[in-house]
C-alpha positions as CSV (number, residue, x, y, z in Angstrom):
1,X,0.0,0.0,0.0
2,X,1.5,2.8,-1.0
3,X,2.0,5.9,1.2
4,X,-0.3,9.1,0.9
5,X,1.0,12.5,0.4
6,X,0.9,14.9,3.0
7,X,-1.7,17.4,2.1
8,X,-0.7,21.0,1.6
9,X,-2.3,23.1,4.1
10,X,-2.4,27.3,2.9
11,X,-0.8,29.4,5.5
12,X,-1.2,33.2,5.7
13,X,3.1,33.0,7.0
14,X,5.8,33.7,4.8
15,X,7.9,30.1,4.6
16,X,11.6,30.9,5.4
17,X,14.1,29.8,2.9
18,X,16.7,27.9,5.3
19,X,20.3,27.3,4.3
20,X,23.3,25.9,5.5
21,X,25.4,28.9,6.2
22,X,25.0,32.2,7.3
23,X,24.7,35.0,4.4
24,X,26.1,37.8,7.1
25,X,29.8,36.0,8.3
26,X,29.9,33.0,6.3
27,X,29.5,30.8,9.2
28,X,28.4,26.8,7.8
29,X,25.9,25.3,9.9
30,X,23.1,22.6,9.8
31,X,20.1,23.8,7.9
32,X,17.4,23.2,11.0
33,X,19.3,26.2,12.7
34,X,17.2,29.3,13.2
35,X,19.5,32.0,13.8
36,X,23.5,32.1,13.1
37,X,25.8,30.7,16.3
38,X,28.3,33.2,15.4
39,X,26.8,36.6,14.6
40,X,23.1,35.8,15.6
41,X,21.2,36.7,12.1
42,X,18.0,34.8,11.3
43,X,18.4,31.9,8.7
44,X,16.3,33.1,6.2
45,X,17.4,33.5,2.8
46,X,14.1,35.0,1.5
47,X,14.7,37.7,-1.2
48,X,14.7,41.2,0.6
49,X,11.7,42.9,0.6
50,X,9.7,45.8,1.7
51,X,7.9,43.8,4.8
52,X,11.6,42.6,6.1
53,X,13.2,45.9,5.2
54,X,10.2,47.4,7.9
55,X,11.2,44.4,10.6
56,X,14.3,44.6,10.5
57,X,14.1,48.9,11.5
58,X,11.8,48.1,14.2
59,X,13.4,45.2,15.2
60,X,17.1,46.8,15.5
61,X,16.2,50.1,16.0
62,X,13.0,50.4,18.3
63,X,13.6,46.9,20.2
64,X,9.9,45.9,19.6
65,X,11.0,42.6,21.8
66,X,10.2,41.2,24.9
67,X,13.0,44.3,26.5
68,X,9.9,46.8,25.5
69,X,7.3,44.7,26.9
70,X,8.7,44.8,29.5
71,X,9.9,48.1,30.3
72,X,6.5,49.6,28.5
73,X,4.5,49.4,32.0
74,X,7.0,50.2,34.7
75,X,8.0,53.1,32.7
76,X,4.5,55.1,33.0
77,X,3.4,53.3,36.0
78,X,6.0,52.9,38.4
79,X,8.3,56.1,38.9
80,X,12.0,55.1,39.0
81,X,12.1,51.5,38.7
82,X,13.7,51.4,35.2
83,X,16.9,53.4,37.0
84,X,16.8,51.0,39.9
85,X,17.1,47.3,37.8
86,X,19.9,48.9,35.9
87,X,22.2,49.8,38.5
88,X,21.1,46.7,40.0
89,X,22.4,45.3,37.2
90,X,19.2,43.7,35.5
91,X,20.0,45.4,31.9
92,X,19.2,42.9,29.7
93,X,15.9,42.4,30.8
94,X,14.5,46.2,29.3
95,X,15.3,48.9,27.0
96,X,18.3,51.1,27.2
97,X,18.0,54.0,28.6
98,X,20.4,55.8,26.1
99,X,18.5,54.0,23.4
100,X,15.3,54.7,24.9
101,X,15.9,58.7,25.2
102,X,17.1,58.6,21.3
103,X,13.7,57.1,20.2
104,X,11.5,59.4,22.2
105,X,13.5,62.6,21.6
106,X,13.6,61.4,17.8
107,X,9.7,61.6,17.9
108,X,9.3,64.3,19.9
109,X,11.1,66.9,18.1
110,X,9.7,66.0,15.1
111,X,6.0,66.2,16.5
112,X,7.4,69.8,17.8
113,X,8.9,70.7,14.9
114,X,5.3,70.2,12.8
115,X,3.2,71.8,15.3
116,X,5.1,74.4,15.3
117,X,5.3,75.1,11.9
118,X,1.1,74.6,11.6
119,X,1.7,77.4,14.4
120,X,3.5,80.1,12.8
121,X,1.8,79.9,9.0
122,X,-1.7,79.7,10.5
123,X,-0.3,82.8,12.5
124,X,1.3,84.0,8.9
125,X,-2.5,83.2,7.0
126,X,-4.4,84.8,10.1
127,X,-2.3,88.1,9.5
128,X,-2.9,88.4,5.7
129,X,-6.7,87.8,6.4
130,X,-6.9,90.7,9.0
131,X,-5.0,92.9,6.3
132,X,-7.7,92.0,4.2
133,X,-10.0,93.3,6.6
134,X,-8.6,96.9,6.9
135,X,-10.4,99.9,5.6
136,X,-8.8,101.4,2.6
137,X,-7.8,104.6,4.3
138,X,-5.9,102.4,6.9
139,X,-4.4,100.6,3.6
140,X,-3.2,103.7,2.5
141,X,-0.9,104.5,5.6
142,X,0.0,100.8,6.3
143,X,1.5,101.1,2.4
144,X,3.2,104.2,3.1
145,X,4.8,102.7,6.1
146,X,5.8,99.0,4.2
147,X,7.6,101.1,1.6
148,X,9.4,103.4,3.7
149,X,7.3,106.6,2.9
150,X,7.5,108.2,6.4
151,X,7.9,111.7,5.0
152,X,3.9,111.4,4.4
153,X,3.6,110.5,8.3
154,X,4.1,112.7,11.4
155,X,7.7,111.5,11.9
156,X,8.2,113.7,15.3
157,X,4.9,112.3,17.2
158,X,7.1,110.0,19.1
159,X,9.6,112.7,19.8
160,X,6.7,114.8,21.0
161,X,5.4,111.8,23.3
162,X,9.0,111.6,24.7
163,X,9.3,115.2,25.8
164,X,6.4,115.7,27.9
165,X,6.9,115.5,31.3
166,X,5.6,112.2,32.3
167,X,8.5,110.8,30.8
168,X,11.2,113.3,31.2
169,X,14.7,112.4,32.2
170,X,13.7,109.2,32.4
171,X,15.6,106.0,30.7
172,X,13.8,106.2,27.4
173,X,14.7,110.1,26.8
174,X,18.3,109.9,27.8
175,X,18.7,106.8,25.2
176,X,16.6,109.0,22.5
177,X,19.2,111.6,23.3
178,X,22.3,109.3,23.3
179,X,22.1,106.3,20.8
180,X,24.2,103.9,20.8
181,X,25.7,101.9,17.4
182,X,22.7,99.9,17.4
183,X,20.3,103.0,17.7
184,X,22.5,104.6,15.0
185,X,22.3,102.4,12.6
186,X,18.1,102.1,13.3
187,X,17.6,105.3,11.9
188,X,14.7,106.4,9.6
189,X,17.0,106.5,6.4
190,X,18.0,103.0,7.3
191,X,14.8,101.6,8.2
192,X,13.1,103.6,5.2
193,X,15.7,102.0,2.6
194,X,15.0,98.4,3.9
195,X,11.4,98.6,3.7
196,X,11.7,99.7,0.2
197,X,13.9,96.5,-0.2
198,X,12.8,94.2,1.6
199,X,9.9,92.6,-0.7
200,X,12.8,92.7,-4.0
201,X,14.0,88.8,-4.2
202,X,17.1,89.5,-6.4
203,X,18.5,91.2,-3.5
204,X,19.9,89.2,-1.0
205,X,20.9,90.3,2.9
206,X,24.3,90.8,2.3
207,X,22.6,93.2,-0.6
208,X,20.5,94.8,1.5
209,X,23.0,95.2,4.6
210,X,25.5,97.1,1.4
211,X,22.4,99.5,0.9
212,X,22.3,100.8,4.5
213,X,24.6,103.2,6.7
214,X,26.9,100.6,8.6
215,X,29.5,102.6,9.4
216,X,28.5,103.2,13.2
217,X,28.4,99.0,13.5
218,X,30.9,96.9,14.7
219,X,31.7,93.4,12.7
220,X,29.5,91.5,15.1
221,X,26.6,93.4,15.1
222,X,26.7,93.7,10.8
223,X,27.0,90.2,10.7
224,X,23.8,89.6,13.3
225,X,21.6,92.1,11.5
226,X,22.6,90.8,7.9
227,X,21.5,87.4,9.2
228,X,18.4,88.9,11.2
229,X,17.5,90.2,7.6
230,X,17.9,87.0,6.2
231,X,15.4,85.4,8.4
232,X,12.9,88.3,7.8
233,X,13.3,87.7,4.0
234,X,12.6,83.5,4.7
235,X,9.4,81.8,4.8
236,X,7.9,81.1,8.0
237,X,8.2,77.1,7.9
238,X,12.2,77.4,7.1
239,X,13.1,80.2,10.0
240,X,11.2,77.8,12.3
241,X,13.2,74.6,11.0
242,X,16.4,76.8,11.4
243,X,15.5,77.9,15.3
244,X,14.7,73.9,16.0
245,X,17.3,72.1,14.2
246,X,19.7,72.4,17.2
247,X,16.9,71.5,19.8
248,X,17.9,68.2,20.3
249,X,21.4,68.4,20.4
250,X,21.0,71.2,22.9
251,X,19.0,69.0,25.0
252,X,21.5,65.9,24.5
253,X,24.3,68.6,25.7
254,X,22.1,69.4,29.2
255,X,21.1,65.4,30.2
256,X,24.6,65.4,31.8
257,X,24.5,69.3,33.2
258,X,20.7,68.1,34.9
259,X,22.8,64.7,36.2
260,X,25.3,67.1,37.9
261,X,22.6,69.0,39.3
262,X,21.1,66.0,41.0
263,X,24.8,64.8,41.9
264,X,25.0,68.1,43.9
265,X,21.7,67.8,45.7
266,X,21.7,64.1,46.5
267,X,26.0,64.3,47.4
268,X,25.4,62.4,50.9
269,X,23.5,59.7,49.3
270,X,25.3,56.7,48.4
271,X,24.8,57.0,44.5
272,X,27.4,57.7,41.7
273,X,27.0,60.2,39.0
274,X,26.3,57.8,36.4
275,X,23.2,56.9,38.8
276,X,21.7,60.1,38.2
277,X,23.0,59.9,34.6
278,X,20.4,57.2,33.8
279,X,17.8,58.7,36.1
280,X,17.6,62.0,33.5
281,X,17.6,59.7,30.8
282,X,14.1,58.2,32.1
283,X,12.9,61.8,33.6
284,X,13.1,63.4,30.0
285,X,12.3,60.5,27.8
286,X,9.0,60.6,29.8
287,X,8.6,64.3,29.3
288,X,9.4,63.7,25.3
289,X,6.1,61.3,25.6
290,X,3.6,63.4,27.6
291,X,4.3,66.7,25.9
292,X,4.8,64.8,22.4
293,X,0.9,63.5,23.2
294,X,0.0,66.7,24.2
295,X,1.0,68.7,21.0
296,X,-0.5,66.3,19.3
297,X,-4.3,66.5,21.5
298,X,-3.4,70.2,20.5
299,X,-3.0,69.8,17.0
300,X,-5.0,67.4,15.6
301,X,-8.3,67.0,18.0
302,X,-8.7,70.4,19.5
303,X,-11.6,72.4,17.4
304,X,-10.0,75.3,15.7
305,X,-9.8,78.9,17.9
306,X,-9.7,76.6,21.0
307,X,-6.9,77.3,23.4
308,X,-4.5,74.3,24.4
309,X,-3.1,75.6,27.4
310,X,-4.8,73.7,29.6
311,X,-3.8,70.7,28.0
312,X,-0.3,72.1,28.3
313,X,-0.5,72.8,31.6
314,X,-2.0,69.1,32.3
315,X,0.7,67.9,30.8
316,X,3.3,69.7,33.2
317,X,1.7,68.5,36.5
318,X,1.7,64.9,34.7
319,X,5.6,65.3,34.1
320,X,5.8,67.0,37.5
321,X,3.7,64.6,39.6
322,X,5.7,61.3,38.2
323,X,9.0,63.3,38.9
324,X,8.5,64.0,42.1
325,X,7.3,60.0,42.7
326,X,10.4,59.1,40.4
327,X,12.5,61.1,43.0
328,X,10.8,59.7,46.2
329,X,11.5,56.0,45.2
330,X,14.8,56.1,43.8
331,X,16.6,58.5,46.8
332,X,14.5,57.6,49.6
333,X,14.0,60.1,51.6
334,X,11.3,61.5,53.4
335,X,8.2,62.9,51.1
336,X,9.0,66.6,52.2
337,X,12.9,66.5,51.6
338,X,12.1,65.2,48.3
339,X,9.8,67.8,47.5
340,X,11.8,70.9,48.9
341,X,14.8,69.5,46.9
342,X,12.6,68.7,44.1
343,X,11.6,72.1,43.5
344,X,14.9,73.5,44.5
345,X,15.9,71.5,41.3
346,X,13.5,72.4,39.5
347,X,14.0,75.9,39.7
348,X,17.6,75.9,38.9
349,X,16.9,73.5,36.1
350,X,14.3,75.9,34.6
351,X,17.3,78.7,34.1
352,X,19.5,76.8,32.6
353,X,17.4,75.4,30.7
354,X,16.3,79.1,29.7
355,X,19.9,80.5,29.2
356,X,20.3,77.2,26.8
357,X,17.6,77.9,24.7
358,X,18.4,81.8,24.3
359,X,22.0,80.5,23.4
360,X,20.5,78.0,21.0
361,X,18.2,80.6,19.1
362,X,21.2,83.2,19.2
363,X,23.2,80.8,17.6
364,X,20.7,79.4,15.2
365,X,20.4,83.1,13.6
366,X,24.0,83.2,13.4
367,X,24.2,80.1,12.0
368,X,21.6,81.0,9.5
C-alpha cells in the first residue's frame, strides 16, 4: 500500500528559505538552525523585501521585543524602577536608557517641529486675512509705512510723546538723546531704505546690509543684523526649521548638566553620577512622551480657535507629579525632603534650561 502524500495546508506566513550557512559572516551550519551561532542573524534567505526591510528597522532600532514589553509598564506606571534594575544590574531584561531617550526625543522633536510650523503659517495666513480686513484709508498709511514713505507720516509724534513730562529724564529720553551703534544704525533712512527692499527677491541680505549706513556698526553686530534680515526675508516654515534644528542636540548637551545637578543635591546619598545619569535619561524620555501627546491632543483633535493651554498645563503636573514620585522611590527620603529638593531643582533646572535655549536661538540666527 502505498503511502499518501501529505496534504498542503495554505498558511497566511511567509515560509523561510533555510540554508546551510550564514549569508552575514559565512558561518556553515546545519540547515534546522534558526538563527546564526556566530553573529546571531536569522536563517532566512528569502529575497529582501519591503515587509523585512520594515522588521528589521523596528526590530534593531525600536527593540519591539520582549525588552519593550517589559519596560513599556514600569516606565509610566511605576516612577523610577527602570533606573533601579539597571544599576542593580538587571540590563538585559529592558530597554536602554540611552536608546530609549534617542527614540523618544527622535519623535518628539519631530511632533514639535510640525506643530510648530502649523503654528507660525496659521499665525502668517491669520495676518494676511486681517490685512484684508482693513479699511482702505488704513491701507493707504499701512502702504506708506511697508515702503518706507514716512515723509507722508508725522515723523516727530514719538519725539513729542517723549518730551512731555511724564517721561522726562527718564531712561527712554536719555537713550533717544544718546544712541548707541545699534540705535545709530536704526535710523529712519536705514529703516526707510530696507522697507523699500525688503519685498525685491534678487536682493539678498548681504545686498540689502551694502544698501544701509553701517559705518556706526561693529563686525558682530553687521553680521547679526545681515543674518536677522535673512530670516525676515525666509518663509515662515524654514526660520522655524532653522530655530529647531539644534533642539535636540542642545538637549542631549544638558542630560549630563541636569545629572550634575542632581549629583549636587543628593551628594550624601550613596549613588554615583552615572546613577543620576540614567535617572535624566528616564525623567526626559518621559517628558518627550507626555508633551509629544500633548502637542499632538493640540494639534489634531482640538476644534480650531480653541486654546491648548490647559492641555499644556495638564501635561506639566503629569511630568511634575511622576517626577517627584520618580525622585521619592529612587533616593529615599522622606516625602517633604524630596519635594523641597525637588523644587529646589526644578527651579535651577528651569534657568539653565532658559539661558540654553536663548543661546540655541542666538546661535541658530547666526548660523543661518
Amino acid at each position: 500500500m502505498s503511502k499518501q502524500k501529505p496534504k498542503f495546508k495554505p498558511t497566511l506566513v511567509p515560509q523561510k528559505r533555510k540554508s546551510n550557512h550564514c549569508l552575514n559572516c559565512g558561518t556553515k551550519f546545519d540547515e534546522n538552525y534558526n538563527y546564526c551561532p556566530n553573529c546571531g542573524q536569522e536563517n532566512d534567505h528569502s529575497r529582501a523585501s519591503f515587509g523585512i526591510l520594515v522588521r528589521d528597522f523596528f526590530q534593531n532600532y525600536f527593540s519591539l521585543d520582549s525588552k519593550f514589553s517589559n519596560s513599556l509598564l514600569p516606565f509610566f506606571f511605576q516612577p523610577g524602577y527602570l533606573t533601579k534594575k539597571y544599576i542593580q544590574g538587571k540590563r538585559v531584561s529592558f530597554v536602554h536608557p540611552v536608546r530609549l531617550y534617542l527614540i523618544l526625543s527622535l519623535i518628539f522633536f519631530f511632533v514639535f517641529s510640525m506643530v510648530s510650523k502649523n503654528v507660525v503659517e496659521k499665525s502668517l495666513n491669520d495676518f494676511d486675512q486681517s490685512l484684508e480686513e482693513i479699511p482702505d484709508s488704513s491701507k493707504v498709511i499701512l502702504n506708506d509705512v511697508m515702503n518706507g514713505n514716512f515723509s507722508e507720516l508725522e515723523q516727530d509724534s514719538v519725539y513729542r510723546i517723549v518730551s512731555k513730562d511724564t517721561v522726562s529724564g527718564s531712561t527712554i529720553g536719555y537713550s533717544i538723546e544718546k544712541p548707541d551703534s545699534t540705535n545709530e544704525f536704526l535710523t529712519e533712512e536705514n529703516i526707510k531704505t530696507y522697507m523699500a527692499l525688503r519685498g525685491n527677491g534678487h536682493l539678498d541680505a548681504q545686498d540689502i546690509m551694502d544698501s544701509l549706513d553701517t559705518s556706526g556698526l561693529t563686525d558682530f553686530e553687521f553680521n547679526f543684523f545681515r543674518q536677522v534680515i535673512r530670516l525676515d526675508k525666509a518663509e515662515g516654515g524654514i526660520v522655524i526649521s532653522q530655530l529647531l534644528k539644534n533642539l535636540p542636540l542642545m538637549m542631549l548637551f544638558l542630560i549630563p548638566f541636569f545629572a550634575l545637578l542632581l549629583k549636587l543635591f543628593y551628594v550624601r546619598r550613596d549613588h554615583y553620577y552615572i546613577t543620576h545619569l540614567i535617572h535624566a535619561l528616564h525623567l526626559h524620555s518621559f517628558a518627550y512622551v507626555i508633551y509629544g501627546l500633548a502637542f499632538l491632543i493640540v494639534f489634531l483633535w482640538l476644534p480650531e480657535g480653541s486654546s491648548g493651554s490647559w492641555i499644556i498645563f495638564l501635561s506639566f503636573v503629569l511630568v511634575s507629579t511622576h517626577s517627584y514620585f520618580s525622585f521619592l522611590n529612587l533616593y529615599g527620603q522622606k516625602w517633604f525632603k524630596t519635594f523641597v529638593k525637588f523644587n529646589l531643582i526644578g527651579f535651577v533646572y528651569s534657568w539653565l534650561l532658559f539661558f540654553a535655549l536663548f543661546a540655541e536661538l542666538f546661535l541658530s540666527v547666526l548660523t543661518f
